[in-house]
BATITI-817957 format. One record per atom (N, C-alpha, C): residue number from 0; z, x, y; residue in three letters. Coordinates in nm, 2 decimals. Layout:
% residues N
+-----+--------+--------+--------+------+
| seq |      z |      x |      y | type |
+-----+--------+--------+--------+------+
| NUM |      Z |      X |      Y |  ALA |
...
+-----+--------+--------+--------+------+
% end
This chain:
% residues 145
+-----+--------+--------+--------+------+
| seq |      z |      x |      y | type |
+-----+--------+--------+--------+------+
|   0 |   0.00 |   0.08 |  -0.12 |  UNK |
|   0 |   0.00 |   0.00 |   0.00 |  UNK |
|   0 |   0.00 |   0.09 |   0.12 |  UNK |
|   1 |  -0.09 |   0.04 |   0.20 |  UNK |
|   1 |  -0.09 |   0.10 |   0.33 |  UNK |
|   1 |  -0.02 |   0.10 |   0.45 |  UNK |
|   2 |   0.07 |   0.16 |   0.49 |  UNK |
|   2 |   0.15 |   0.14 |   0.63 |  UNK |
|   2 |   0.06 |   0.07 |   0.77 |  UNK |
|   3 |   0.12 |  -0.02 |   0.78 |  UNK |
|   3 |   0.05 |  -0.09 |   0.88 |  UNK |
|   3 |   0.09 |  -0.05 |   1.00 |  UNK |
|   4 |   0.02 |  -0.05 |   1.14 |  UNK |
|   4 |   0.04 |  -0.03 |   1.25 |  UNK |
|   4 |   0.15 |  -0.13 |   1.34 |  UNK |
|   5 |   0.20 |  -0.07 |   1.40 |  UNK |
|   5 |   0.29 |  -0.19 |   1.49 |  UNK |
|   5 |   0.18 |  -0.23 |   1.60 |  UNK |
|   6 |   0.23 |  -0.37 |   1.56 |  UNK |
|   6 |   0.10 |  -0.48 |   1.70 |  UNK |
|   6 |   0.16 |  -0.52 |   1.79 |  UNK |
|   7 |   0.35 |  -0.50 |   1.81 |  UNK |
|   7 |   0.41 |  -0.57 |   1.95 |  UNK |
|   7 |   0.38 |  -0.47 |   2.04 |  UNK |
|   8 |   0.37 |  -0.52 |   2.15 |  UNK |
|   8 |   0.34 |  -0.41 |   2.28 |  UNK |
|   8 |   0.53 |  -0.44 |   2.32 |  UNK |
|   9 |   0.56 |  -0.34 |   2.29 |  UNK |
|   9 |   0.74 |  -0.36 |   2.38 |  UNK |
|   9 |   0.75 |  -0.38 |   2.55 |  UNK |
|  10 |   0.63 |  -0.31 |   2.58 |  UNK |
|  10 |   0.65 |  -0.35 |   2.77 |  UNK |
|  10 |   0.59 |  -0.53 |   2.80 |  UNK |
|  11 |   0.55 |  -0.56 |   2.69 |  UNK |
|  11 |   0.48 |  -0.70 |   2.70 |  UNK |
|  11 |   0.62 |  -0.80 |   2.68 |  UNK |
|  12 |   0.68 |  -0.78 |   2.56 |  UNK |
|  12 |   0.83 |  -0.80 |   2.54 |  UNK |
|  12 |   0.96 |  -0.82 |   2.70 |  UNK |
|  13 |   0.93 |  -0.68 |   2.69 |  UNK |
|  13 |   1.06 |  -0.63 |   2.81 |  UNK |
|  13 |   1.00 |  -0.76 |   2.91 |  UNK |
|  14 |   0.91 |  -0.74 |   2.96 |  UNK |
|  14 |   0.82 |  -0.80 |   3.05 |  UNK |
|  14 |   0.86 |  -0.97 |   3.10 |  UNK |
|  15 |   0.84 |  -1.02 |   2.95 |  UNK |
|  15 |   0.88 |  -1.14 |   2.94 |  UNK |
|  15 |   1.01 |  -1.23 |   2.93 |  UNK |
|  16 |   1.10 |  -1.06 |   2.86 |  UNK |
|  16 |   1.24 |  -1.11 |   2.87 |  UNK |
|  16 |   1.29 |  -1.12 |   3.01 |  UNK |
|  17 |   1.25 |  -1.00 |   3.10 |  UNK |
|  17 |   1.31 |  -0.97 |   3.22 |  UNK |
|  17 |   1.27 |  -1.10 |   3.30 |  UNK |
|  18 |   1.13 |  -1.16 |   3.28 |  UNK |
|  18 |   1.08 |  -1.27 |   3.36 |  UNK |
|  18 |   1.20 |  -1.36 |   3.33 |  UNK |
|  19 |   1.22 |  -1.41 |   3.20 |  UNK |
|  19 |   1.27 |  -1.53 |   3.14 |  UNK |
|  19 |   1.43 |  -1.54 |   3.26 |  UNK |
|  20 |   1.47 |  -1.41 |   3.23 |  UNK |
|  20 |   1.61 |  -1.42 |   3.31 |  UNK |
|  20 |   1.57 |  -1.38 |   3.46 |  UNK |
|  21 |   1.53 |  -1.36 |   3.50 |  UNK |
|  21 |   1.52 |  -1.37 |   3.65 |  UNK |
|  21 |   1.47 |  -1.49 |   3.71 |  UNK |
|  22 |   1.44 |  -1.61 |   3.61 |  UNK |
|  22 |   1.36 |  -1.75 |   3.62 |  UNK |
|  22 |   1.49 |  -1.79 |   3.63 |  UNK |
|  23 |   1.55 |  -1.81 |   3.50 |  UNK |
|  23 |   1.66 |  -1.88 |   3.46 |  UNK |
|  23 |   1.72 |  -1.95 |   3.57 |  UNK |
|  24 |   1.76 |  -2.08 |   3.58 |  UNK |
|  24 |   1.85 |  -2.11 |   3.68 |  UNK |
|  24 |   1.97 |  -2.08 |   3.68 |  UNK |
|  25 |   2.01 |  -2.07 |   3.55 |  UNK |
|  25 |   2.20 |  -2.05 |   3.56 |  UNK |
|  25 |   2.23 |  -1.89 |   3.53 |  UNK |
|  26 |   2.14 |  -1.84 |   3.52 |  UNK |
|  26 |   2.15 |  -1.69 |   3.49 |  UNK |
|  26 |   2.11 |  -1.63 |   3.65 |  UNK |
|  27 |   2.06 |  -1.69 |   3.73 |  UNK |
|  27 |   2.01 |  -1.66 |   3.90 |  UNK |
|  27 |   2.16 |  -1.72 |   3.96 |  UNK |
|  28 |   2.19 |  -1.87 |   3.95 |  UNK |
|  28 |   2.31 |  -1.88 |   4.00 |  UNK |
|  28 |   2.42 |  -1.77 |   4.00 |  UNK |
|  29 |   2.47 |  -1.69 |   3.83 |  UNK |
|  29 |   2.58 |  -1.65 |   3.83 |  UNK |
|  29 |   2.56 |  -1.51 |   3.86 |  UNK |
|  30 |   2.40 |  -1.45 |   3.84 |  UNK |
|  30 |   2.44 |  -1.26 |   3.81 |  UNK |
|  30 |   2.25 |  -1.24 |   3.84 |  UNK |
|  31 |   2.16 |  -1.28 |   3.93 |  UNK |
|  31 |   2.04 |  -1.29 |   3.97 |  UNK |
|  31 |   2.01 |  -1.15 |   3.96 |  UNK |
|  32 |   2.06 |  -1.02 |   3.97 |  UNK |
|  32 |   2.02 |  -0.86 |   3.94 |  UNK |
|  32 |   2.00 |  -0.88 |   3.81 |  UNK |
|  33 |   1.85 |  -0.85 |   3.80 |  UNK |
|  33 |   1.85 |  -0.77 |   3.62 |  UNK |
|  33 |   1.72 |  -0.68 |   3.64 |  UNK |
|  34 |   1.75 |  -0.59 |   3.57 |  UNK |
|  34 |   1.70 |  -0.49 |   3.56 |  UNK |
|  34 |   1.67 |  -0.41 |   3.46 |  UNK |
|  35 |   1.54 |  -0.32 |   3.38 |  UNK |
|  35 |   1.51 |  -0.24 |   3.31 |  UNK |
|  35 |   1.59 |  -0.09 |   3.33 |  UNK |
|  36 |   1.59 |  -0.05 |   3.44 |  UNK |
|  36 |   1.65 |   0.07 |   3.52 |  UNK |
|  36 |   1.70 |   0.02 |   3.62 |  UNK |
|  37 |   1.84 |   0.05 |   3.61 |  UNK |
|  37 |   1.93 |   0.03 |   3.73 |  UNK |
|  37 |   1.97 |   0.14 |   3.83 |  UNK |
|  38 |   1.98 |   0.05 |   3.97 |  UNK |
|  38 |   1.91 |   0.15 |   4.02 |  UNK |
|  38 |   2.09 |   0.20 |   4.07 |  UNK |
|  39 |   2.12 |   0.33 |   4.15 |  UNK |
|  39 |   2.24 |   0.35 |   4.14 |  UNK |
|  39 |   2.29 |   0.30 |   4.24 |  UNK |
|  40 |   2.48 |   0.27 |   4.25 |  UNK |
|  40 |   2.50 |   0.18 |   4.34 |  UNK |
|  40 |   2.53 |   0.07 |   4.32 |  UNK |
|  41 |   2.44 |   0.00 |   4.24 |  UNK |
|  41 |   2.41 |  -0.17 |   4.22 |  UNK |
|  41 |   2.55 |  -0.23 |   4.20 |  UNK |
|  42 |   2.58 |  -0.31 |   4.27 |  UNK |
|  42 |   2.74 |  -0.40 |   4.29 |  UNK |
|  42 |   2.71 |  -0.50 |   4.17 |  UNK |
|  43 |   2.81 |  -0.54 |   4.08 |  UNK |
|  43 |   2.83 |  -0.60 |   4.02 |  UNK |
|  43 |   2.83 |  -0.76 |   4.03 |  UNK |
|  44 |   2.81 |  -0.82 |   3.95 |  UNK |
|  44 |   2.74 |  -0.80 |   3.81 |  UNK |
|  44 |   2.60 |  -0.81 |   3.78 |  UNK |
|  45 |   2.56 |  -0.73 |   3.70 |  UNK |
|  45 |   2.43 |  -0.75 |   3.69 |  UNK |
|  45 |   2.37 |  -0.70 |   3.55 |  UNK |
|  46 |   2.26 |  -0.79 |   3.50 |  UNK |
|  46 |   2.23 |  -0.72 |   3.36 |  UNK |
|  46 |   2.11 |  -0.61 |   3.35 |  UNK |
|  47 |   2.14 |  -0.57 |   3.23 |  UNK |
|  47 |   2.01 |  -0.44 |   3.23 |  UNK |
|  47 |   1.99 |  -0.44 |   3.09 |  UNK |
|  48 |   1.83 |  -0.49 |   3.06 |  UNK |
|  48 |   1.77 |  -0.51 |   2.93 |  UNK |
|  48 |   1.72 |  -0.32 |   2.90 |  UNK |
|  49 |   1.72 |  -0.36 |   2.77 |  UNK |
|  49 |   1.65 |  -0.25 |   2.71 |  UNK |
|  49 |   1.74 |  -0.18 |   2.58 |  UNK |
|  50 |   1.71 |  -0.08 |   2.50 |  UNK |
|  50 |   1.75 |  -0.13 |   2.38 |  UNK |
|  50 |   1.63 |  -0.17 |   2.25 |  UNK |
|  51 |   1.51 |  -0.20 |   2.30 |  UNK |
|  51 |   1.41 |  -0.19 |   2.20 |  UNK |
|  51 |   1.37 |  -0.08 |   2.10 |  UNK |
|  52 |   1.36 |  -0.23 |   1.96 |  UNK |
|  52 |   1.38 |  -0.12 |   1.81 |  UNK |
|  52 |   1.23 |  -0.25 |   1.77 |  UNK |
|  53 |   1.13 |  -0.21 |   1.69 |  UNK |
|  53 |   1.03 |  -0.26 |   1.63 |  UNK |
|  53 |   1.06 |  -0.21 |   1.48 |  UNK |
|  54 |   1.05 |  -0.35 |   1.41 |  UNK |
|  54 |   1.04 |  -0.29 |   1.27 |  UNK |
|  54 |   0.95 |  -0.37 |   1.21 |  UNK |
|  55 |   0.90 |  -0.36 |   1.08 |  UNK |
|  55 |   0.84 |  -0.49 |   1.01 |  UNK |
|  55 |   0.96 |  -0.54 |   0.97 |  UNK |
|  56 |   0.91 |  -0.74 |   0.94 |  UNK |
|  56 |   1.06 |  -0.82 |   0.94 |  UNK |
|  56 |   1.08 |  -0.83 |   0.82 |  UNK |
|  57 |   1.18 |  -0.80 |   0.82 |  UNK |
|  57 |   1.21 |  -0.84 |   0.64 |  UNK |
|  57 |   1.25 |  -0.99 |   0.56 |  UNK |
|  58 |   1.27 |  -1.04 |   0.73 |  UNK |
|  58 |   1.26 |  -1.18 |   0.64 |  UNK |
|  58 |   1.13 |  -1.33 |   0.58 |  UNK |
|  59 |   1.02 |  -1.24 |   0.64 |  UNK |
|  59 |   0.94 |  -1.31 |   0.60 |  UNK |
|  59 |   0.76 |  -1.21 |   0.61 |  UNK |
|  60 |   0.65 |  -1.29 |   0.56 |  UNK |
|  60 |   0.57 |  -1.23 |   0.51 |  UNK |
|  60 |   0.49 |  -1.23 |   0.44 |  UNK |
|  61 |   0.37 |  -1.18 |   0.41 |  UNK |
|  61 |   0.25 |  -1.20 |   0.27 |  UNK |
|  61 |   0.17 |  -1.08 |   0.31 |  UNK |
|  62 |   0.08 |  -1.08 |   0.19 |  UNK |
|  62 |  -0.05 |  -0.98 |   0.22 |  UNK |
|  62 |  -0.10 |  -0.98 |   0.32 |  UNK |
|  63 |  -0.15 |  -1.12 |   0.40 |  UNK |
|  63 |  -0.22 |  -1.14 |   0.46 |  UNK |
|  63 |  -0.16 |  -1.16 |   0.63 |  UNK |
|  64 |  -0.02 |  -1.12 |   0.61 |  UNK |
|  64 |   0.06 |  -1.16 |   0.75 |  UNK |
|  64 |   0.18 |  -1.04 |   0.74 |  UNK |
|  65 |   0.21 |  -1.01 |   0.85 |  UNK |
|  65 |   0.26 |  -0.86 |   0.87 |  UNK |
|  65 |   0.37 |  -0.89 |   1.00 |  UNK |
|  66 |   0.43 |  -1.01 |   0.99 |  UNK |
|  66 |   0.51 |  -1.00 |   1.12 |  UNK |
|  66 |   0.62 |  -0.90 |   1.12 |  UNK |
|  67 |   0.67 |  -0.87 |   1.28 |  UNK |
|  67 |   0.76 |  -0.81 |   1.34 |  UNK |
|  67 |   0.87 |  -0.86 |   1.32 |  UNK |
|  68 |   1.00 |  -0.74 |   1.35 |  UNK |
|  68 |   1.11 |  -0.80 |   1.42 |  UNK |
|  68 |   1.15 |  -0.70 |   1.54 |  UNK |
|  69 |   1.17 |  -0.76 |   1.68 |  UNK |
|  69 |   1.18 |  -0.69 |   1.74 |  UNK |
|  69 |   1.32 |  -0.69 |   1.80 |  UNK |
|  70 |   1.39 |  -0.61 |   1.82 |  UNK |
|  70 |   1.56 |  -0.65 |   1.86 |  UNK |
|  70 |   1.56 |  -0.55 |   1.99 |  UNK |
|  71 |   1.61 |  -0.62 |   2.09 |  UNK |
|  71 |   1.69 |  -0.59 |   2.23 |  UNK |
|  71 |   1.78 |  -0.62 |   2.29 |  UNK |
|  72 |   1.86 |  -0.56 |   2.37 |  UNK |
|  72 |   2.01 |  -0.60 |   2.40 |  UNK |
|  72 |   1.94 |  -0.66 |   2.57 |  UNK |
|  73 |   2.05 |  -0.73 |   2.60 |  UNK |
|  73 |   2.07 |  -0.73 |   2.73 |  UNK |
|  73 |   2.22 |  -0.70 |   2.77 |  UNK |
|  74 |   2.23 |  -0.64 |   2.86 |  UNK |
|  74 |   2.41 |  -0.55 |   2.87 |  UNK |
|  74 |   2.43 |  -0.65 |   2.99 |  UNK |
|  75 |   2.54 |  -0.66 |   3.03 |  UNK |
|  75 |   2.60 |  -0.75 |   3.09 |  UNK |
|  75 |   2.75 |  -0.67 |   3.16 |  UNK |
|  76 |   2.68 |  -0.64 |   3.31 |  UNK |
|  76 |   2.86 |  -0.55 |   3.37 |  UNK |
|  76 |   2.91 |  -0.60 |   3.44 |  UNK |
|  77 |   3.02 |  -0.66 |   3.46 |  UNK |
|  77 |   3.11 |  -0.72 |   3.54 |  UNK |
|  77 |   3.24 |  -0.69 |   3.58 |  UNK |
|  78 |   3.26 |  -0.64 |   3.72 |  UNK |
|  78 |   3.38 |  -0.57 |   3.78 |  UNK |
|  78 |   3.48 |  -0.68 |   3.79 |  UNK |
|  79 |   3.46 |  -0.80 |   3.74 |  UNK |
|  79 |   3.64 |  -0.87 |   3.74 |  UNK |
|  79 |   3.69 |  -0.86 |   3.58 |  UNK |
|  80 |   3.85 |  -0.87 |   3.63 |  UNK |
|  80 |   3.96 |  -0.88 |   3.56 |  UNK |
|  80 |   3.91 |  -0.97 |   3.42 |  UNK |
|  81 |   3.98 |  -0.92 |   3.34 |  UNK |
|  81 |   3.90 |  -1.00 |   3.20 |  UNK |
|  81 |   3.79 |  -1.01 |   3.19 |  UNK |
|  82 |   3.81 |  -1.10 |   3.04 |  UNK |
|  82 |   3.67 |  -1.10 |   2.99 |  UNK |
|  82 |   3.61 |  -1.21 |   3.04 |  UNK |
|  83 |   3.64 |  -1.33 |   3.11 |  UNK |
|  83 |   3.59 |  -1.45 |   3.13 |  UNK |
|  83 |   3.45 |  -1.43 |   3.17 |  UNK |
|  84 |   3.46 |  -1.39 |   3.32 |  UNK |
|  84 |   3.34 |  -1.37 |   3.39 |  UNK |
|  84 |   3.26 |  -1.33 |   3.33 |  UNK |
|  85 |   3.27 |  -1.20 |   3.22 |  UNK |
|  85 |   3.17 |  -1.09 |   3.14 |  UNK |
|  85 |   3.12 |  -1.25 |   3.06 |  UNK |
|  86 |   3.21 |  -1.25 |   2.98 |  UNK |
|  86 |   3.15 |  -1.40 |   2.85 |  UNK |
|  86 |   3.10 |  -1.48 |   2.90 |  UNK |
|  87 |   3.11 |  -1.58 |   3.03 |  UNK |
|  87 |   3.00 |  -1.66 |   3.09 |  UNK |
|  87 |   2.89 |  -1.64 |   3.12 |  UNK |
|  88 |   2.87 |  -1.52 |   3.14 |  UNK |
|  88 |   2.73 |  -1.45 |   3.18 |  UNK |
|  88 |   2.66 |  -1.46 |   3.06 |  UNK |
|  89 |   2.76 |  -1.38 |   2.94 |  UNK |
|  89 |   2.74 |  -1.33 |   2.85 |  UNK |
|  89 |   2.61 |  -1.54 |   2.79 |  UNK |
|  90 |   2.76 |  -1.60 |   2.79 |  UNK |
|  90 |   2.69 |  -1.76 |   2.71 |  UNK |
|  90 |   2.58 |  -1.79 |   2.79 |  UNK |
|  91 |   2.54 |  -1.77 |   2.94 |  UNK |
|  91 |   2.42 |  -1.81 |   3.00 |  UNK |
|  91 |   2.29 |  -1.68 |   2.98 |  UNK |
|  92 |   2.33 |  -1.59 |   2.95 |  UNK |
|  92 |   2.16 |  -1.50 |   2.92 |  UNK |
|  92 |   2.15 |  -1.53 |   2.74 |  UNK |
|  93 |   2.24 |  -1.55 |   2.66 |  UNK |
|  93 |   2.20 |  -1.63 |   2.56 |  UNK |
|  93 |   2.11 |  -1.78 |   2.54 |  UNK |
|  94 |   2.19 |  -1.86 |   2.66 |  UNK |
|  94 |   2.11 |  -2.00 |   2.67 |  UNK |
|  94 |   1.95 |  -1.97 |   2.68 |  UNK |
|  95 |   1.96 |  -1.88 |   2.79 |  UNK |
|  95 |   1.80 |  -1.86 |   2.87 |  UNK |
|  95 |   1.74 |  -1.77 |   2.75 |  UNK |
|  96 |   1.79 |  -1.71 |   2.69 |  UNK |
|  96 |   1.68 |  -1.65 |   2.59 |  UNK |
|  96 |   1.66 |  -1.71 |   2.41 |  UNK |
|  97 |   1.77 |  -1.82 |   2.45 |  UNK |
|  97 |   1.69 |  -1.90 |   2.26 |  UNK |
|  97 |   1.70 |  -2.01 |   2.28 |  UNK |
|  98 |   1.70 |  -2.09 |   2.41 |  UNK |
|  98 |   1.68 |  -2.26 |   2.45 |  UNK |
|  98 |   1.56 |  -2.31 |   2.43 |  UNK |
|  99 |   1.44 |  -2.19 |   2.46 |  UNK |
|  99 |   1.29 |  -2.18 |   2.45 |  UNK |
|  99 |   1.22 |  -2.12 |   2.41 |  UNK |
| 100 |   1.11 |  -2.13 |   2.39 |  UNK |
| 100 |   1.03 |  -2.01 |   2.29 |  UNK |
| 100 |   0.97 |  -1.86 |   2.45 |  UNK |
| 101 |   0.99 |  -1.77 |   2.44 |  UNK |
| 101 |   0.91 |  -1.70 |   2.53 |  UNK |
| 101 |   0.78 |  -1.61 |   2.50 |  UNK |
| 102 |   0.74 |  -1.69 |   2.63 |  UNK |
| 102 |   0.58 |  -1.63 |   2.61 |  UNK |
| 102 |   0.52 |  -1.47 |   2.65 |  UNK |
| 103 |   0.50 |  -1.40 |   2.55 |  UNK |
| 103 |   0.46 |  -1.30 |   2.57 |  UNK |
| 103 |   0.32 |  -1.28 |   2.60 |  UNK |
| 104 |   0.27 |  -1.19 |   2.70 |  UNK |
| 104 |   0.12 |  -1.12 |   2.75 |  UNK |
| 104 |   0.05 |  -1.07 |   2.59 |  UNK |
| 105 |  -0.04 |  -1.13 |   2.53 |  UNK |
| 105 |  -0.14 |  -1.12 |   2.48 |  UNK |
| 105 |  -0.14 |  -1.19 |   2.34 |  UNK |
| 106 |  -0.03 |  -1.26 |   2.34 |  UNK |
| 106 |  -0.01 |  -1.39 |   2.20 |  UNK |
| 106 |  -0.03 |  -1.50 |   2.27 |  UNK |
| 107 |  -0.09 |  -1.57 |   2.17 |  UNK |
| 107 |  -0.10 |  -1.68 |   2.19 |  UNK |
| 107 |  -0.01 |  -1.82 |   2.13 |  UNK |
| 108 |   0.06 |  -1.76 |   2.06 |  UNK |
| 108 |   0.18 |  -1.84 |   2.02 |  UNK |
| 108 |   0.30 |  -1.77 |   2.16 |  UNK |
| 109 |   0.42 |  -1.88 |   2.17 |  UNK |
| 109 |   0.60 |  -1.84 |   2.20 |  UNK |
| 109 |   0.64 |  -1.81 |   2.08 |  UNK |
| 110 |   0.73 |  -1.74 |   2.14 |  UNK |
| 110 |   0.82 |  -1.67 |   2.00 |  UNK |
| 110 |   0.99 |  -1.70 |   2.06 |  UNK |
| 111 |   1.06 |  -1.75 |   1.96 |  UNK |
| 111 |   1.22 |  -1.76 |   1.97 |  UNK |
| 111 |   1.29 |  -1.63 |   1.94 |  UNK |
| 112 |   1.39 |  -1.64 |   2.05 |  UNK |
| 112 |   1.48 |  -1.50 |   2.02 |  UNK |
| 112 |   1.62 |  -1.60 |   1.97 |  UNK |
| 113 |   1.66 |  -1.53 |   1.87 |  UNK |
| 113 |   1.81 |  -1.55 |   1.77 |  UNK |
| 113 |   1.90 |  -1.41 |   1.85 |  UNK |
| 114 |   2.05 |  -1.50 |   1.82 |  UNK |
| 114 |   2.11 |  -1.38 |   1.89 |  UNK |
| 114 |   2.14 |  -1.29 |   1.75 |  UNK |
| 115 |   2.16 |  -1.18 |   1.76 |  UNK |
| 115 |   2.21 |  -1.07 |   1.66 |  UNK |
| 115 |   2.36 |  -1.06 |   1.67 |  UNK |
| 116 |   2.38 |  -0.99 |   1.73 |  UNK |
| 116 |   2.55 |  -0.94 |   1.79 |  UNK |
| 116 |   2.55 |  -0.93 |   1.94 |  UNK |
| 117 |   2.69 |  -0.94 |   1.93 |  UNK |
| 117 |   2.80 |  -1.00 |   2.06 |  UNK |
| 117 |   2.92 |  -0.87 |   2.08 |  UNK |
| 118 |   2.93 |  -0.83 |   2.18 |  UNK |
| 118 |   3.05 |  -0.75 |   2.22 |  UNK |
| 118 |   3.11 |  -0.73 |   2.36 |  UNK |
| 119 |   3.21 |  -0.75 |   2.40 |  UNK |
| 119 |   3.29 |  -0.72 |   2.53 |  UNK |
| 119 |   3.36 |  -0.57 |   2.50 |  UNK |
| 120 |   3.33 |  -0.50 |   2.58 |  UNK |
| 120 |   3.40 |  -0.37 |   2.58 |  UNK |
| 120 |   3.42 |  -0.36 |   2.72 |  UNK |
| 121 |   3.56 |  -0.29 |   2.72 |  UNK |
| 121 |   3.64 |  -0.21 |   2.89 |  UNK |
| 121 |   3.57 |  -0.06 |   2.85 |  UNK |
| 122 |   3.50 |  -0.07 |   3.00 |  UNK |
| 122 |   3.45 |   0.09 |   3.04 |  UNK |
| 122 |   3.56 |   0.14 |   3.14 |  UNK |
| 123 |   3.65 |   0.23 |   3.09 |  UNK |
| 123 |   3.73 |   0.29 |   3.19 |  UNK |
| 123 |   3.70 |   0.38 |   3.24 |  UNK |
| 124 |   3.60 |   0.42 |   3.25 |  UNK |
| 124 |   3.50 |   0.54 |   3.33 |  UNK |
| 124 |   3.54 |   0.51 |   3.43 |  UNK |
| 125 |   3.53 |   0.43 |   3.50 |  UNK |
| 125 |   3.52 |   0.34 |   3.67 |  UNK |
| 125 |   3.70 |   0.42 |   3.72 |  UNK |
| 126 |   3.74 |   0.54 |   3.81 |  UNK |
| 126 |   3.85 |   0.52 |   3.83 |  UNK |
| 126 |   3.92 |   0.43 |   3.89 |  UNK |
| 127 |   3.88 |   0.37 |   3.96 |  UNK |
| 127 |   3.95 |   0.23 |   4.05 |  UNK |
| 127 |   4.02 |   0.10 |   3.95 |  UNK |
| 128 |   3.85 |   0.09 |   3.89 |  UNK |
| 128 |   3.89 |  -0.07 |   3.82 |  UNK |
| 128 |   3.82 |  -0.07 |   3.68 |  UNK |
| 129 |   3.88 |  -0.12 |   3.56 |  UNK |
| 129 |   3.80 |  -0.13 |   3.45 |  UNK |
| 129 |   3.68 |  -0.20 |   3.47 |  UNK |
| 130 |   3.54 |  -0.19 |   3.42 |  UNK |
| 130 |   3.43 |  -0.29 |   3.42 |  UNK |
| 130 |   3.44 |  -0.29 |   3.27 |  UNK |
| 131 |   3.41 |  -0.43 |   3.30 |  UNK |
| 131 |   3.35 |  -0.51 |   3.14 |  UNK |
| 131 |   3.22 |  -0.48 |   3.12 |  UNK |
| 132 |   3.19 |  -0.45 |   2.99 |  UNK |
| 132 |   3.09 |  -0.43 |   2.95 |  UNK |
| 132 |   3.04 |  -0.52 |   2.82 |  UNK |
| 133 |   2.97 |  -0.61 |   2.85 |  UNK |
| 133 |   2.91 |  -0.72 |   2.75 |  UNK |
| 133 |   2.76 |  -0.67 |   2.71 |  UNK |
| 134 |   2.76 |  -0.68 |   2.55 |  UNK |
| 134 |   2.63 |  -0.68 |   2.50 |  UNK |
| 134 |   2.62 |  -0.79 |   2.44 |  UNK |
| 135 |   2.48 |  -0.73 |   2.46 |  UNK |
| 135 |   2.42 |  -0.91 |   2.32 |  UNK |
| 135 |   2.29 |  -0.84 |   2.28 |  UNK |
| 136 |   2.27 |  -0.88 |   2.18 |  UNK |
| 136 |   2.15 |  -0.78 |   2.11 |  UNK |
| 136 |   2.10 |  -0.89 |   2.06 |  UNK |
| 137 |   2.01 |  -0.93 |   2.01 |  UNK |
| 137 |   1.89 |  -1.05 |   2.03 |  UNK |
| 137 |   1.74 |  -0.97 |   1.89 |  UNK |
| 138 |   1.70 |  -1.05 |   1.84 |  UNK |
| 138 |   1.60 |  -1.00 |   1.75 |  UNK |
| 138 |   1.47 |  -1.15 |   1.79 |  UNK |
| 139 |   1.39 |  -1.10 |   1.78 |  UNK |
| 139 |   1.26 |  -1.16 |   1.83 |  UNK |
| 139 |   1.18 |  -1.12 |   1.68 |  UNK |
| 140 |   1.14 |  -1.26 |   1.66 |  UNK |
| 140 |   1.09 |  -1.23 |   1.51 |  UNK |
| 140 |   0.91 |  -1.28 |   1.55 |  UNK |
| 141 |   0.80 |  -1.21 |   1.56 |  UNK |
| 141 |   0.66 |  -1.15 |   1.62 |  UNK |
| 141 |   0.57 |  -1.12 |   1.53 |  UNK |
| 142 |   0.43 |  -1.28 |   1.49 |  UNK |
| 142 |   0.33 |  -1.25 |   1.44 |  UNK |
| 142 |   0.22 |  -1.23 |   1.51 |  UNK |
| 143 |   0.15 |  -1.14 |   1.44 |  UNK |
| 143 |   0.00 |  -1.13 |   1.48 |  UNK |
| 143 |  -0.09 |  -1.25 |   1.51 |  UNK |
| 144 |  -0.13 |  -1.24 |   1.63 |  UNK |
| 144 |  -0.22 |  -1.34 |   1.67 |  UNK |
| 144 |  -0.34 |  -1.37 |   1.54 |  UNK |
+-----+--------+--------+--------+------+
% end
């Protein structure tokens, strides 16, 4: 058997995720900064996608069909006290990324993202004030047109 080539374009991805949450209404209400590269400086809170892994999927498939799974986080930083703030953000860039299918540049199908994993971590790097640090890692499961 032949190793097949990867067909997701990842900047077509990024592309679409970053649109989806910079659309979002409740994801613009609470934390409207998102970003691939953050730039330095940036006041809290705000998220920053990236994190992209391409593999073939293992959950589904035939000879004749070769889909993806593509998995990316979106990070989530928030300079208030507890986790609340971080986990709200955290439950609204969830809503906005598997309430609807997102359309990627050069498919002609949407594709649903499932969430993978969840985590709140304290970055005590910050000397002043702990920031929370929320992930969410997301797998996007991607057939060939």
């Amino acid at each position: 058997m032949t190793e097949q080539l990867r067909q997701v374009g990842i900047s077509a991805v990024n592309t679409a995720v970053i649109k989806r949450l910079k659309e979002d209404a409740y994801t613009i209400a609470y934390a409207a900064k998102v970003f691939n590269n953050v730039p330095t400086g940036t006041a809290f809170p705000y998220l920053h996608v990236s994190g992209y892994m391409d593999r073939p999927s293992a959950m589904f498939g035939s000879r004749d069909f070769a889909p993806e799974d593509v998995s990316f986080a979106v990070h989530v930083w928030s300079g208030s006290l507890g986790d609340k703030d971080c986990a709200d953000i955290m439950n609204l860039v969830t809503k906005a990324l598997t309430n609807s299918a997102l359309a990627i540049t050069g498919y002609t199908t949407n594709f649903n993202a499932s969430l993978d994993f969840a985590d709140i971590l304290i970055d005590t790097t910050e000397p002043l004030t702990p920031v929370r640090h929320g992930v969410c890692r997301f797998i996007l499961r991607v057939s060939p047109n």
